[in-house]
mmCIF file of the N, C-alpha and C atoms, coordinates in Angstrom:
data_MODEL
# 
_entry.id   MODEL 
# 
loop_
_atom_site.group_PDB 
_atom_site.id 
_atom_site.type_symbol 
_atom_site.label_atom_id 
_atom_site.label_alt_id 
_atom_site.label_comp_id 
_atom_site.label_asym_id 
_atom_site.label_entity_id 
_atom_site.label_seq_id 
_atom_site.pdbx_PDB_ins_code 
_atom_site.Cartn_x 
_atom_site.Cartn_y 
_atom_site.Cartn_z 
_atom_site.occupancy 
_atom_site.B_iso_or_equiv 
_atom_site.pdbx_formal_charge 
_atom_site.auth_seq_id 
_atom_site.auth_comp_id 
_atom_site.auth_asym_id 
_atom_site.auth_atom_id 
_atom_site.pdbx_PDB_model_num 
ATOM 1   N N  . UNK A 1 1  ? -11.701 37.215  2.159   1.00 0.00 ? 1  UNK A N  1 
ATOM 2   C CA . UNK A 1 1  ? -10.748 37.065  1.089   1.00 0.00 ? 1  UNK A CA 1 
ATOM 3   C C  . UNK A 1 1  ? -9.527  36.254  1.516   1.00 0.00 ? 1  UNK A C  1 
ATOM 4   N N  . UNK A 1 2  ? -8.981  36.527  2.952   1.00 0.00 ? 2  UNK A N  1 
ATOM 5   C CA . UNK A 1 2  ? -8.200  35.711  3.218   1.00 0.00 ? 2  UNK A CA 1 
ATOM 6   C C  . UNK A 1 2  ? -8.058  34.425  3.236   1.00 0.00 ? 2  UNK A C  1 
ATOM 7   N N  . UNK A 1 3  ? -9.019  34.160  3.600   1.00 0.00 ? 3  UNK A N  1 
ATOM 8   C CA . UNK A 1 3  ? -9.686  32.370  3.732   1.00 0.00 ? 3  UNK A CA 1 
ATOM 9   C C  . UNK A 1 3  ? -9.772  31.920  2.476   1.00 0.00 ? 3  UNK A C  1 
ATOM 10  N N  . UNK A 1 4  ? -10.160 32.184  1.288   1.00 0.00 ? 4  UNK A N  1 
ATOM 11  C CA . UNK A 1 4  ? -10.284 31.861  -0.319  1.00 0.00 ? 4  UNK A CA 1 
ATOM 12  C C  . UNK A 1 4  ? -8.780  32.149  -0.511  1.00 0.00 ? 4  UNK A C  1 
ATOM 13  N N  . UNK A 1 5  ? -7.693  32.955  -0.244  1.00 0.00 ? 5  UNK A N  1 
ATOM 14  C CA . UNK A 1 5  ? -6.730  32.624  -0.421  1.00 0.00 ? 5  UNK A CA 1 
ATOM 15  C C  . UNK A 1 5  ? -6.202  31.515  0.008   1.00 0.00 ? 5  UNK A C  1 
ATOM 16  N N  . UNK A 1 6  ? -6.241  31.135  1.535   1.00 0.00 ? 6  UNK A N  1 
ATOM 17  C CA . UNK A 1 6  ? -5.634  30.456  1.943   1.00 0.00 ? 6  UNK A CA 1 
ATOM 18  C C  . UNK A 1 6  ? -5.945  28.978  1.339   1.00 0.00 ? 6  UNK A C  1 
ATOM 19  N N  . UNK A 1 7  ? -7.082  29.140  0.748   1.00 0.00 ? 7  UNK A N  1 
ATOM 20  C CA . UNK A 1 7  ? -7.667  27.795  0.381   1.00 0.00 ? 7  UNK A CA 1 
ATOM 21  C C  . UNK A 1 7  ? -6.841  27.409  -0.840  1.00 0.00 ? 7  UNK A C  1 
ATOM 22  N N  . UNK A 1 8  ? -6.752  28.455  -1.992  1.00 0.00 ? 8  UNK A N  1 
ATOM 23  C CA . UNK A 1 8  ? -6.477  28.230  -3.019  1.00 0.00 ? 8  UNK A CA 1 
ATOM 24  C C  . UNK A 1 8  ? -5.076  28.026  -2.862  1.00 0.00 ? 8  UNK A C  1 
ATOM 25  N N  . UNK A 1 9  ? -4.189  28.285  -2.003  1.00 0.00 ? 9  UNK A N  1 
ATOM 26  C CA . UNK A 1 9  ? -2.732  28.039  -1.832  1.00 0.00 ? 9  UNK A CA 1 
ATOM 27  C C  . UNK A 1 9  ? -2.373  26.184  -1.160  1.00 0.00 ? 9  UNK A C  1 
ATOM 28  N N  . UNK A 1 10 ? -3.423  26.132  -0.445  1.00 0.00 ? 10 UNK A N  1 
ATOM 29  C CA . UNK A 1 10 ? -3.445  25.232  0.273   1.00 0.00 ? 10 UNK A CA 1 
ATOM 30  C C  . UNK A 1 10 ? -3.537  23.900  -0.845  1.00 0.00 ? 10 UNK A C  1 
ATOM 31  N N  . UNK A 1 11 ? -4.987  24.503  -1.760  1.00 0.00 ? 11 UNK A N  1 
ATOM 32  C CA . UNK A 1 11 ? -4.952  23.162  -3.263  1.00 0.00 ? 11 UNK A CA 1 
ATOM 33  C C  . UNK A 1 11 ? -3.896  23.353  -4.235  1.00 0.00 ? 11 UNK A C  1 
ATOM 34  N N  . UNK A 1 12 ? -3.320  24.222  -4.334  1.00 0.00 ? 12 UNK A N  1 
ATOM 35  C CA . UNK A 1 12 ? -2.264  24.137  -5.377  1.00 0.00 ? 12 UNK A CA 1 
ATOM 36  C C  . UNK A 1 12 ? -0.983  23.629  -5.348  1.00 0.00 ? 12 UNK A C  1 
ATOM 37  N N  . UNK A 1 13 ? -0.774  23.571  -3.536  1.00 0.00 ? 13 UNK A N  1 
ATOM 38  C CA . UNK A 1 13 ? 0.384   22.795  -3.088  1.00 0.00 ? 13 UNK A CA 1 
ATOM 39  C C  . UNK A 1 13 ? 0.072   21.510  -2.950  1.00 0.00 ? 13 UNK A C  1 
ATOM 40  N N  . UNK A 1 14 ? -0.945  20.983  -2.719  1.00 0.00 ? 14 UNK A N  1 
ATOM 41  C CA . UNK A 1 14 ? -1.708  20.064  -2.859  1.00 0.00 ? 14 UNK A CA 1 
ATOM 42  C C  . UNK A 1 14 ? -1.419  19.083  -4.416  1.00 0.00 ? 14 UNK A C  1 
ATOM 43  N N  . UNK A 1 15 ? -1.762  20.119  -4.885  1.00 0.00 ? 15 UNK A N  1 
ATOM 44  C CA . UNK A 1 15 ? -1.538  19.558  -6.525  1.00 0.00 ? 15 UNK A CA 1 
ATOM 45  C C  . UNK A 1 15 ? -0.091  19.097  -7.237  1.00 0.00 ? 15 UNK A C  1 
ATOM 46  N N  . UNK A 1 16 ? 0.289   20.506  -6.613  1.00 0.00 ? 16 UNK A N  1 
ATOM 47  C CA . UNK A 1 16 ? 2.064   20.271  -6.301  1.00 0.00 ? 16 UNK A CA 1 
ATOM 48  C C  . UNK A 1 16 ? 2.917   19.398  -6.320  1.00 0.00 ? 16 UNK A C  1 
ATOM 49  N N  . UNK A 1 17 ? 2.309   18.699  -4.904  1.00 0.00 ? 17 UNK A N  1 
ATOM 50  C CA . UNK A 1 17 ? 3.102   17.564  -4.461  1.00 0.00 ? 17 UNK A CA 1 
ATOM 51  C C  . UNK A 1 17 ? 2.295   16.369  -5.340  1.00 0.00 ? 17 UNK A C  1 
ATOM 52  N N  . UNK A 1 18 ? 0.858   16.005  -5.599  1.00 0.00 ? 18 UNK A N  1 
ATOM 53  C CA . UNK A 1 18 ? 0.746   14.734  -6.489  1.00 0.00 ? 18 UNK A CA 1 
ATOM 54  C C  . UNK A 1 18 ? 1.392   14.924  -7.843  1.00 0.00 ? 18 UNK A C  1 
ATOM 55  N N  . UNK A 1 19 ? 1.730   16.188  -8.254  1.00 0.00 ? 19 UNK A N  1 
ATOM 56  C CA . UNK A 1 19 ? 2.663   15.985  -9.378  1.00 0.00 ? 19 UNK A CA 1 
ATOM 57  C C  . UNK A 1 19 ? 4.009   15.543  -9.069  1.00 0.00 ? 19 UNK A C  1 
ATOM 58  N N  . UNK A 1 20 ? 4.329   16.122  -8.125  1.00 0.00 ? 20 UNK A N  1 
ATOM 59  C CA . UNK A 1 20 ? 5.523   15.320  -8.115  1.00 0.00 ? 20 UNK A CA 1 
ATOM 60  C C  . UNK A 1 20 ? 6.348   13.761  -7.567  1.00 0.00 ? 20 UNK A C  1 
ATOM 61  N N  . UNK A 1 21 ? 5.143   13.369  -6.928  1.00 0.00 ? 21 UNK A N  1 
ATOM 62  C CA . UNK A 1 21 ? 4.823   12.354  -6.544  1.00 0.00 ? 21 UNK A CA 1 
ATOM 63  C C  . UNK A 1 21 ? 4.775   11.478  -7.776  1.00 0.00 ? 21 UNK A C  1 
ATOM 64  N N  . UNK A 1 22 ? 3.948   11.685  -8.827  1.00 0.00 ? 22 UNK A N  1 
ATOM 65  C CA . UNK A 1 22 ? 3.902   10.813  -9.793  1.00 0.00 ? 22 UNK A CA 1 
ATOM 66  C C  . UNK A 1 22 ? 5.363   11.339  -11.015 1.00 0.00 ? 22 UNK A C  1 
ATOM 67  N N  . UNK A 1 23 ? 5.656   12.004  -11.157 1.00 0.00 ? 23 UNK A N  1 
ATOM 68  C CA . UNK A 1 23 ? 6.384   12.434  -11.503 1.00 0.00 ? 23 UNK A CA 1 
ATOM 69  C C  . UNK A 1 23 ? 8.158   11.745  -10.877 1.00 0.00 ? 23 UNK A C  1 
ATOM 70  N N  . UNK A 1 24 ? 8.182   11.247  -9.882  1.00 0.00 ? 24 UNK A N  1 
ATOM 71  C CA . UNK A 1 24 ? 8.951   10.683  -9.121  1.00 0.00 ? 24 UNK A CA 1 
ATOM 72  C C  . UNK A 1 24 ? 8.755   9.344   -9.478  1.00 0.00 ? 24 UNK A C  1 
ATOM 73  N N  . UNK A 1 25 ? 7.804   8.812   -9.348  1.00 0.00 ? 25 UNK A N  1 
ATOM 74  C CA . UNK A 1 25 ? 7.345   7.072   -9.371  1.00 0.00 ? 25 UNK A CA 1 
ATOM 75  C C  . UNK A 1 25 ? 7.431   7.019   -11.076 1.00 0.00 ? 25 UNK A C  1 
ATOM 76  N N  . UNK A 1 26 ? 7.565   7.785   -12.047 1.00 0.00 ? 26 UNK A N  1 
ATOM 77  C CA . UNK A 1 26 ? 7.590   7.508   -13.057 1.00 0.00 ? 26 UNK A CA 1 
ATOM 78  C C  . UNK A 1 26 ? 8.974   7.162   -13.300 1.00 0.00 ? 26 UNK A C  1 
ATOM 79  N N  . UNK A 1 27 ? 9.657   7.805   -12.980 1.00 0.00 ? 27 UNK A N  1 
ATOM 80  C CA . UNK A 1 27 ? 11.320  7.779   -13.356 1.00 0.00 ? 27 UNK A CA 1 
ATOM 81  C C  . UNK A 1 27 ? 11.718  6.650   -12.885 1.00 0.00 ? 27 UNK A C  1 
ATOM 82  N N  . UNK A 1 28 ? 11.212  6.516   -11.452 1.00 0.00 ? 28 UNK A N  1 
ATOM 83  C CA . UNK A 1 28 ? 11.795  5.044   -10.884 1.00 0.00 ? 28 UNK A CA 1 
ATOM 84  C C  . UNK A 1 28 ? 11.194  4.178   -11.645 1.00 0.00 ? 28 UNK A C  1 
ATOM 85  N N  . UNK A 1 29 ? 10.562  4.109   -12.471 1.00 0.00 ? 29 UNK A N  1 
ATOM 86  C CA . UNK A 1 29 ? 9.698   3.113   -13.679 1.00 0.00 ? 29 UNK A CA 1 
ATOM 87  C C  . UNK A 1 29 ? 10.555  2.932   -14.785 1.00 0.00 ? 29 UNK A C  1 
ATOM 88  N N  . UNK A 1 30 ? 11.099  4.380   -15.268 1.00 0.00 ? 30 UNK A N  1 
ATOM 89  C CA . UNK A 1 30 ? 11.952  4.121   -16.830 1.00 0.00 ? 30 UNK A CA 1 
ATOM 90  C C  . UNK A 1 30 ? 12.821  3.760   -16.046 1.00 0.00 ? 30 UNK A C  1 
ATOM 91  N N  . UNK A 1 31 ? 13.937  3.951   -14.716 1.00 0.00 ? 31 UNK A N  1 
ATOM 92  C CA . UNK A 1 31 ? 14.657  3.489   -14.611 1.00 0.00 ? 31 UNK A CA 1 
ATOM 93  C C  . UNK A 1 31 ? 15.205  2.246   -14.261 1.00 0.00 ? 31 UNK A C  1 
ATOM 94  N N  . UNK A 1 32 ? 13.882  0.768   -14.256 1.00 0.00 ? 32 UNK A N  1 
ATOM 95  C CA . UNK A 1 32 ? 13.821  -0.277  -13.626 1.00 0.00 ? 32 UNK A CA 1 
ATOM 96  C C  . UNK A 1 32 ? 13.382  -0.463  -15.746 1.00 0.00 ? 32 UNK A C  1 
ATOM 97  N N  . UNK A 1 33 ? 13.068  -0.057  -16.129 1.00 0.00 ? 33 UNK A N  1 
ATOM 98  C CA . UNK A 1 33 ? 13.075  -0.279  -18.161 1.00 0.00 ? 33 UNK A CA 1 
ATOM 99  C C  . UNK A 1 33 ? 14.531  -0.056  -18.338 1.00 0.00 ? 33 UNK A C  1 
ATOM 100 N N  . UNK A 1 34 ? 15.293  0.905   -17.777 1.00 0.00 ? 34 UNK A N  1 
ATOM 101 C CA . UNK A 1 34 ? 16.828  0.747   -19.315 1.00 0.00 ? 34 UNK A CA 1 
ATOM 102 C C  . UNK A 1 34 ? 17.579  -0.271  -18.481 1.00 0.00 ? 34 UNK A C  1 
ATOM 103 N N  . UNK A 1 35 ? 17.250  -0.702  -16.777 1.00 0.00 ? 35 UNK A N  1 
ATOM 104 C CA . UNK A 1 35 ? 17.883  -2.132  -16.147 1.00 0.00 ? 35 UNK A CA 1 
ATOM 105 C C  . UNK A 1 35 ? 17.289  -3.390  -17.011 1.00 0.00 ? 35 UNK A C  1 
ATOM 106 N N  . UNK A 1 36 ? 16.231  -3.141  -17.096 1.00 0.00 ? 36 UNK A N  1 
ATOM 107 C CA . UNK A 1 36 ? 15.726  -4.507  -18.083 1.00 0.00 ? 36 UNK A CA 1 
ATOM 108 C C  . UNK A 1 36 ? 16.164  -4.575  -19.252 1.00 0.00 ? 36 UNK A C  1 
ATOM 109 N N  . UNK A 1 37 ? 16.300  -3.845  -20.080 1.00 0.00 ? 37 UNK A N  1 
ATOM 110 C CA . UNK A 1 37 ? 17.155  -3.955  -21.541 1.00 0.00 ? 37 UNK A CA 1 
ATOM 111 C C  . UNK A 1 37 ? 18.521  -3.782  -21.196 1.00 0.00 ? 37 UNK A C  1 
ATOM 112 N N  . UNK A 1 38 ? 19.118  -3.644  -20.093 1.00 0.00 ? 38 UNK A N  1 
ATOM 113 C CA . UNK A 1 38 ? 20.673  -3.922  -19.693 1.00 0.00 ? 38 UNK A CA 1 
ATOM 114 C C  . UNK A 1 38 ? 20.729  -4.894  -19.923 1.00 0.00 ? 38 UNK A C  1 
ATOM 115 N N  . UNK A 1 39 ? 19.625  -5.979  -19.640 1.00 0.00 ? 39 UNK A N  1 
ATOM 116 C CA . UNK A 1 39 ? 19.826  -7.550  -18.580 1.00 0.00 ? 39 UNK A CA 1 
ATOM 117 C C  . UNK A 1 39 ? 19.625  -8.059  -20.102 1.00 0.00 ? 39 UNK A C  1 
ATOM 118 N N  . UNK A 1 40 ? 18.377  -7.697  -20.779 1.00 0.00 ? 40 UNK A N  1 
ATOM 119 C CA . UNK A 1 40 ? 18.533  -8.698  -21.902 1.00 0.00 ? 40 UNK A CA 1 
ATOM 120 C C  . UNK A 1 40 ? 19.588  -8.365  -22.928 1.00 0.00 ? 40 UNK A C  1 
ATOM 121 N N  . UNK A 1 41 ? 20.146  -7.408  -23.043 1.00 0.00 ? 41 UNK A N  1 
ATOM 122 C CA . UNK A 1 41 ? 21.255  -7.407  -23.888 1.00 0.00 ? 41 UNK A CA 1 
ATOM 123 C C  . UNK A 1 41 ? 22.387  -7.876  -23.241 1.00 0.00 ? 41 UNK A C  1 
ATOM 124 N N  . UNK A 1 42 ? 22.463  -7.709  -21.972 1.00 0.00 ? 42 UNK A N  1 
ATOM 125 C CA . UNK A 1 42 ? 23.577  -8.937  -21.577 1.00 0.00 ? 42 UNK A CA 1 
ATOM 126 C C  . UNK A 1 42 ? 23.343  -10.373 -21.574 1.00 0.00 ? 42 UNK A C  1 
ATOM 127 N N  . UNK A 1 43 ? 22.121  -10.766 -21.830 1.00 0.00 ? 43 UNK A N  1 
ATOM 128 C CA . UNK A 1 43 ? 21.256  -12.545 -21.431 1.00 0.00 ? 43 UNK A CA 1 
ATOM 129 C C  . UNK A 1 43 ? 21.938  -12.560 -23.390 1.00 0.00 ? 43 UNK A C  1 
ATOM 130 N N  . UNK A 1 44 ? 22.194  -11.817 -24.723 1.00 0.00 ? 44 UNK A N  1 
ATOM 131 C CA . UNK A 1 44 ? 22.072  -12.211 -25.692 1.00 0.00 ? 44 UNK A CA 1 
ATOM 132 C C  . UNK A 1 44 ? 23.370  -12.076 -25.889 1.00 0.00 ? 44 UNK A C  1 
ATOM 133 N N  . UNK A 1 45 ? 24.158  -10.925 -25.516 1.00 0.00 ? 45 UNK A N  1 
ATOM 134 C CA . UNK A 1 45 ? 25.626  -10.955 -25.422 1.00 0.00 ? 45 UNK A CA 1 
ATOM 135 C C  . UNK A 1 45 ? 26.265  -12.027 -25.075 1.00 0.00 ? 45 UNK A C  1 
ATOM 136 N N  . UNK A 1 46 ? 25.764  -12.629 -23.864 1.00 0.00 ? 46 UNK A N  1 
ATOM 137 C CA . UNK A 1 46 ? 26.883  -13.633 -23.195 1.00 0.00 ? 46 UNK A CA 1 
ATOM 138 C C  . UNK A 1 46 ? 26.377  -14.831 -23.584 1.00 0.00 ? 46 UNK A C  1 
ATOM 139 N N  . UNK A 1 47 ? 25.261  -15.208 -23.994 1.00 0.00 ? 47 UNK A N  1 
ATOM 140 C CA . UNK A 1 47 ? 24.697  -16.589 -24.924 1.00 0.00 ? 47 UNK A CA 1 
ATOM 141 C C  . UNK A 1 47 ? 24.901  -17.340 -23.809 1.00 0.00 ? 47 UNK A C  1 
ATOM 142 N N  . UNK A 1 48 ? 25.308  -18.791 -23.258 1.00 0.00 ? 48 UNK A N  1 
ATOM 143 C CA . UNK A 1 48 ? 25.615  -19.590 -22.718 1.00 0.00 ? 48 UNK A CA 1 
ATOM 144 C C  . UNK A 1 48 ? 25.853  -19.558 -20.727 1.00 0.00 ? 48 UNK A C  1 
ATOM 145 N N  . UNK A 1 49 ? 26.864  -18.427 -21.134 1.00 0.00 ? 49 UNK A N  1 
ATOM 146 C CA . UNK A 1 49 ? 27.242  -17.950 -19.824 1.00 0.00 ? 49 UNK A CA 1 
ATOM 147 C C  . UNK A 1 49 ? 26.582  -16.868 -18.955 1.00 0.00 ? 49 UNK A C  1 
ATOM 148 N N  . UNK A 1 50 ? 25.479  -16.919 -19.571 1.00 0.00 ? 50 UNK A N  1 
ATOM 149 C CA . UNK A 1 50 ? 24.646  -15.268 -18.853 1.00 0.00 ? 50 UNK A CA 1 
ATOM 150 C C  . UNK A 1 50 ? 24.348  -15.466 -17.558 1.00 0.00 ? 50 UNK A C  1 
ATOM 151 N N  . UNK A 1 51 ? 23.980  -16.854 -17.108 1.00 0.00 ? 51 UNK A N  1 
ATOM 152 C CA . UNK A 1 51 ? 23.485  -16.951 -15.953 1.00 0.00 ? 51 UNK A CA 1 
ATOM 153 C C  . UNK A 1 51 ? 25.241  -16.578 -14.514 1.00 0.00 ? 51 UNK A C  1 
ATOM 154 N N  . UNK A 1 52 ? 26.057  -16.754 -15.120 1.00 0.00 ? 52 UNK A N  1 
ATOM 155 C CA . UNK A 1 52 ? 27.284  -16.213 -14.175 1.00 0.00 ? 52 UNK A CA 1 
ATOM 156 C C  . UNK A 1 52 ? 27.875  -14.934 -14.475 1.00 0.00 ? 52 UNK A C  1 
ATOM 157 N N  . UNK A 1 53 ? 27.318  -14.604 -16.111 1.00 0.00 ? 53 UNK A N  1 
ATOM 158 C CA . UNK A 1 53 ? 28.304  -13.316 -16.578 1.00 0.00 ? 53 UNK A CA 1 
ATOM 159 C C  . UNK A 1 53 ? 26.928  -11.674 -15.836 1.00 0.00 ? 53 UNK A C  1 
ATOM 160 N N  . UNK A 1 54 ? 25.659  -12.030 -16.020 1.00 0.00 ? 54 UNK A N  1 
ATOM 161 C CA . UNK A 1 54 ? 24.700  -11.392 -15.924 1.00 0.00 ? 54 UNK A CA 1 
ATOM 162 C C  . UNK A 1 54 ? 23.961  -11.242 -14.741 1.00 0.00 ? 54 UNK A C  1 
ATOM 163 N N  . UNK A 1 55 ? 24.823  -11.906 -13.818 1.00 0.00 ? 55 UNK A N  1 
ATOM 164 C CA . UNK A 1 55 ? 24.053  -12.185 -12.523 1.00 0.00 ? 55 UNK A CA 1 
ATOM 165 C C  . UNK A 1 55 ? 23.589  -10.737 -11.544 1.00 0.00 ? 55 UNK A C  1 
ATOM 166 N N  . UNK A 1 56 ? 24.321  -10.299 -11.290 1.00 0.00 ? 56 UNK A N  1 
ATOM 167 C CA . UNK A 1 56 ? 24.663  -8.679  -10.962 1.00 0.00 ? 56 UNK A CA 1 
ATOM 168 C C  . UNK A 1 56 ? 23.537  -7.777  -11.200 1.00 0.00 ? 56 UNK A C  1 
ATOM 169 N N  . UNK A 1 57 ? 23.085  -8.091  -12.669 1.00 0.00 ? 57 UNK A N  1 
ATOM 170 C CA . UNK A 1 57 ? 22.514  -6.921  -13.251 1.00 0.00 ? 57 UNK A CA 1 
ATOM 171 C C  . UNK A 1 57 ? 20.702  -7.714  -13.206 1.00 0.00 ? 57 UNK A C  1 
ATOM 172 N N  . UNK A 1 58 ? 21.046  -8.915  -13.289 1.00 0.00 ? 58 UNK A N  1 
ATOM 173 C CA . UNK A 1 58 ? 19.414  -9.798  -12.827 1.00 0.00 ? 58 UNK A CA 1 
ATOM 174 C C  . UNK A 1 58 ? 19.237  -8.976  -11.268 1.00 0.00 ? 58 UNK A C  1 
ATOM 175 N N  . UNK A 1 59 ? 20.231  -9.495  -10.735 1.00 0.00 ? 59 UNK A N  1 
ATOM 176 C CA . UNK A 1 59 ? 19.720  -9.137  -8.758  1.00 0.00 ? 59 UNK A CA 1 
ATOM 177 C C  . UNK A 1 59 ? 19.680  -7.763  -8.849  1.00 0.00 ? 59 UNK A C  1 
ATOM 178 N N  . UNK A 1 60 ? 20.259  -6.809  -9.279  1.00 0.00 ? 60 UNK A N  1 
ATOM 179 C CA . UNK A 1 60 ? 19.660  -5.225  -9.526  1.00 0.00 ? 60 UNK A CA 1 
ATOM 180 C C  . UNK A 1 60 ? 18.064  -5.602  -9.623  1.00 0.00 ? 60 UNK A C  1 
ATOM 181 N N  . UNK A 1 61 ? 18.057  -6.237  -10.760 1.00 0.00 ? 61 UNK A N  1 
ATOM 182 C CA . UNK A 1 61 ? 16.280  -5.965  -11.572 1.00 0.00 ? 61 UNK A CA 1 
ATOM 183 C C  . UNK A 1 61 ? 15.597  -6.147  -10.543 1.00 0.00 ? 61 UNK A C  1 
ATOM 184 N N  . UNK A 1 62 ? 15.814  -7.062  -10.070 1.00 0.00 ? 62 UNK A N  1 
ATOM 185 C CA . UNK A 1 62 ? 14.935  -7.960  -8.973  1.00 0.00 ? 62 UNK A CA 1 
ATOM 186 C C  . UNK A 1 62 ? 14.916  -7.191  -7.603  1.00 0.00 ? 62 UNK A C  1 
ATOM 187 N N  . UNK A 1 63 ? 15.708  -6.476  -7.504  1.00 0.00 ? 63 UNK A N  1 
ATOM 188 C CA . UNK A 1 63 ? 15.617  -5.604  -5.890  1.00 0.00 ? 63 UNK A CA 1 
ATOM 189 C C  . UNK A 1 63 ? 15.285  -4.284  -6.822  1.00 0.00 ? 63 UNK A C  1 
ATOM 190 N N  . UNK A 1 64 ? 14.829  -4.156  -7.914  1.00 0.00 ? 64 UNK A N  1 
ATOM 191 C CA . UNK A 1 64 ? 14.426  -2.879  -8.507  1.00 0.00 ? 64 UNK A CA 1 
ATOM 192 C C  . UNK A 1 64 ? 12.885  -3.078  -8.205  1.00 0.00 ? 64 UNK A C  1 
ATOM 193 N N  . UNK A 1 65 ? 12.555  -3.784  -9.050  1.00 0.00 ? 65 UNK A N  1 
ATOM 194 C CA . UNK A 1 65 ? 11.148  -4.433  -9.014  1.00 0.00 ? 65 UNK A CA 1 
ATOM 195 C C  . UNK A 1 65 ? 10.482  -4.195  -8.317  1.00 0.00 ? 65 UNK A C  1 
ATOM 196 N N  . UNK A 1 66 ? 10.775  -4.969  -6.949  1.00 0.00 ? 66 UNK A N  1 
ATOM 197 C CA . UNK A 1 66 ? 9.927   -4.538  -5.444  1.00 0.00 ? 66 UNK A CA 1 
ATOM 198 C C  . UNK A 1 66 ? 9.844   -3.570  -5.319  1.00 0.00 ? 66 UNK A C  1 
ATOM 199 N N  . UNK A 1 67 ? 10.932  -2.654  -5.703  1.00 0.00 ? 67 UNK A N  1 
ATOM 200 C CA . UNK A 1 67 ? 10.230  -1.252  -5.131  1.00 0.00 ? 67 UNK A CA 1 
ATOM 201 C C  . UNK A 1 67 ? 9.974   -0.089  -5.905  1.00 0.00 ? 67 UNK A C  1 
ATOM 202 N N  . UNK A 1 68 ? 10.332  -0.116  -7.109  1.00 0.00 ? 68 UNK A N  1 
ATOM 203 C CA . UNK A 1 68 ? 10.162  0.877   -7.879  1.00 0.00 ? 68 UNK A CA 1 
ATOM 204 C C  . UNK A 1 68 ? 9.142   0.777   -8.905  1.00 0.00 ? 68 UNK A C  1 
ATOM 205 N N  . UNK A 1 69 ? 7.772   0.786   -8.213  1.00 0.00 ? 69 UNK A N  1 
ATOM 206 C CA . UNK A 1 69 ? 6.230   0.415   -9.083  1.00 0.00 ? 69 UNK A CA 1 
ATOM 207 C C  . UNK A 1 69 ? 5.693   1.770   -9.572  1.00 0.00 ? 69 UNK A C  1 
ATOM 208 N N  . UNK A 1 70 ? 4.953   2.051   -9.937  1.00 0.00 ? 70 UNK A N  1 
ATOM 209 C CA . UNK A 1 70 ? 4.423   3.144   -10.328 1.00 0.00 ? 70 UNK A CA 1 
ATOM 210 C C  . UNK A 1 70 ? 2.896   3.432   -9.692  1.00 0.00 ? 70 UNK A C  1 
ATOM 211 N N  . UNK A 1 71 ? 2.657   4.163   -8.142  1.00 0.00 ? 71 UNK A N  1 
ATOM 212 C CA . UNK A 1 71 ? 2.153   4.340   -7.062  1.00 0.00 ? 71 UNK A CA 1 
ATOM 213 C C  . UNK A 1 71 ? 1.008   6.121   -7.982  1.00 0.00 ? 71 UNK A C  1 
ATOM 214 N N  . UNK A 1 72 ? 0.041   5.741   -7.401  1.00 0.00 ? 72 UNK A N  1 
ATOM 215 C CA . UNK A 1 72 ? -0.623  6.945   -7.731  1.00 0.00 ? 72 UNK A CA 1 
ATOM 216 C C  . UNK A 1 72 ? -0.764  7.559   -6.566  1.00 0.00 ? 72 UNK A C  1 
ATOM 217 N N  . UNK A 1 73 ? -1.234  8.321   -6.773  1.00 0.00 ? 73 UNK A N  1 
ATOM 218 C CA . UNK A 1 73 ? -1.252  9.937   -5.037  1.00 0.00 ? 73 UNK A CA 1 
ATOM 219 C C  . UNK A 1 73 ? -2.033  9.176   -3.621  1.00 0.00 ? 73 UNK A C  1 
ATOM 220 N N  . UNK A 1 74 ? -3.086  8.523   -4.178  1.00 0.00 ? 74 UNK A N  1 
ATOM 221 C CA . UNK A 1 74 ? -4.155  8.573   -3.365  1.00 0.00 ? 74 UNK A CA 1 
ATOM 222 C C  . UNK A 1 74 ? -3.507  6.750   -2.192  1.00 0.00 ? 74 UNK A C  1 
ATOM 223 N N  . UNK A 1 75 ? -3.654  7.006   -1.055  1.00 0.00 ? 75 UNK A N  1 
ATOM 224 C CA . UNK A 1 75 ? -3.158  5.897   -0.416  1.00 0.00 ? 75 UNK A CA 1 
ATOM 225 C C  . UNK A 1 75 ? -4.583  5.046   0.588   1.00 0.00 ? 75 UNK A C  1 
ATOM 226 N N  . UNK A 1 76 ? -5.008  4.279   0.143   1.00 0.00 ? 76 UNK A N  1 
ATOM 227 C CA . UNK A 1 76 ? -5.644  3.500   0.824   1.00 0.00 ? 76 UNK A CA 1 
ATOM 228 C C  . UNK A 1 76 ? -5.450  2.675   2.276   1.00 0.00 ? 76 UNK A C  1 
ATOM 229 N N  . UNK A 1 77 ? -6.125  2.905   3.435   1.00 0.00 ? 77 UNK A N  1 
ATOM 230 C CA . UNK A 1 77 ? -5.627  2.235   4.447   1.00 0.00 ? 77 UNK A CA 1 
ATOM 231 C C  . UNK A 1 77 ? -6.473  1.497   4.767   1.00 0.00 ? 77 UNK A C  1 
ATOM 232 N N  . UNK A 1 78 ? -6.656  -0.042  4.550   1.00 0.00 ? 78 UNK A N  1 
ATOM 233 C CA . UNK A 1 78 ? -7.347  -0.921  5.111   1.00 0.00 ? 78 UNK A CA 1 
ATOM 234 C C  . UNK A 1 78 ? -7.212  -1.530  6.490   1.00 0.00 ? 78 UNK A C  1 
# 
C-alpha cells in the first residue's frame, strides 16, 4: 500500500508542476499581447513620430518575444 501511495503522490506532483508550468508560460503570453496593443496604439497615437515617440515600448516587445513563447511540459534533448 505504501508503494501505490507513494506512486500516486509522486504523479500528482507531477501533474502539479506541468500545470503550472503551462499556466506560467501562458501569462508570459497575454503579457507580451497587452505590450503589443501598447505598441500599436502608440504606432496610431503618435502618427508620424512613432518611430522616436514609441521606441521604448517596440524594444520591450522585441526583448519580450524571445523569451516569453508559450513552452509545453515535455522538453526534448537532441
Amino acid at each position: 500500500m505504501a508503494v501505490d501511495e507513494a506512486k500516486v503522490a509522486e504523479i500528482k506532483a507531477k501533474l502539479e508542476e506541468r500545470e503550472e508550468h503551462i499556466r506560467e508560460s501562458w501569462v508570459k503570453a497575454m503579457e507580451l499581447r497587452l505590450v503589443r496593443d501598447e505598441l500599436g496604439k502608440c504606432h496610431q497615437a503618435e502618427g508620424v513620430n512613432h518611430y522616436e515617440s514609441c521606441k521604448w515600448l517596440s524594444e520591450k516587445y522585441l526583448s519580450m518575444l524571445r523569451v516569453n513563447r508559450v513552452t509545453g511540459y515535455k522538453t526534448i534533448d537532441v
